[in-house]
N, C-alpha and C positions, 0 to 999 in steps of 0.2 A: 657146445655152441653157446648155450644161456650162457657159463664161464663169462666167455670171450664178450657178450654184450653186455654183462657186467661190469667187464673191468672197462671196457669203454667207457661207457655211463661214468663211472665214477673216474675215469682220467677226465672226460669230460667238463667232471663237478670240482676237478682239484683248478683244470685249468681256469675254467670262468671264478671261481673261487682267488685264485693269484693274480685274475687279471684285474677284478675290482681291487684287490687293495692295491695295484701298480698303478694302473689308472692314474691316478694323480700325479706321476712320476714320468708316464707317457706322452708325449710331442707332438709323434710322427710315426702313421704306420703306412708304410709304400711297399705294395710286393712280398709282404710276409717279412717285412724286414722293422723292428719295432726300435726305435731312438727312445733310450731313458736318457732324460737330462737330471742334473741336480738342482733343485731350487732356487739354493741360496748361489749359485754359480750363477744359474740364470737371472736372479736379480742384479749380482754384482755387472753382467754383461750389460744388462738394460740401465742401472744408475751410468755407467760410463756413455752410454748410448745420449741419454739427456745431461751429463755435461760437456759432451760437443755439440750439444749446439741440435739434436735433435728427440723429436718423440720417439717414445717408448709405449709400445703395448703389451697389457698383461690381458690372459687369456682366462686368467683363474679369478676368484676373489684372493683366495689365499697369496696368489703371487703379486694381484694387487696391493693386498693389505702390508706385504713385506716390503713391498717397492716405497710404497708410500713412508713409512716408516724409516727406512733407508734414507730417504731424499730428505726428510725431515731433521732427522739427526745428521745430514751432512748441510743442513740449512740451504736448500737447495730449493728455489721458488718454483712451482709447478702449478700448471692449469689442471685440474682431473677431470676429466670428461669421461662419464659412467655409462656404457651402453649394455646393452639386455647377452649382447654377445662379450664385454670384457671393459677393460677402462684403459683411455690413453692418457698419459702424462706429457704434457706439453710445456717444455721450458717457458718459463716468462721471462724474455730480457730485459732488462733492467734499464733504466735511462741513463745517461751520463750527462750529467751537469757540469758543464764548463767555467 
């Protein structure tokens, strides 16, 4: 029986162990059901999100700091708006001078 709550224990220690370094890779967990996304997919989603024409929220700094960066090297004018929960990128439209 000790065995048996050992190796629990340390299935335990493996699994909180793989789920911090996943964590960051983690979305969505509903029902025992865990969504990995890829990073740099989910930027590329969200840069296409603000050249139609809408905002984009990042949930992370790190996915922040990528987006921004992105939109930057695609010369792509944005409001940042930093909150304590994430940052949104808010296209700035542009005037057209007639």
């Amino acid at each position: 029986m000790n065995n048996l709550l050992y190796y629990s224990e340390s299935l335990a220690i493996l699994f909180l162990s793989v789920y911090n370094k996943m964590r960051q890779y983690i979305t969505h967990v509903k029902e025992g059901t865990i969504v990995i996304i890829n990073r740099k997919q989910l930027v590329r989603e969200k840069v296409q999100q603000v050249i139609a024409g809408y905002s984009a929220y990042a949930e992370t700094k790190e996915v922040a700091l990528m987006l921004k960066k992105e939109l930057q090297l695609l010369n792509i004018d944005v409001h940042e708006d930093i909150t304590n929960m994430g940052s949104w990128f808010i296209p700035v439209k542009s005037e057209v001078i007639n």
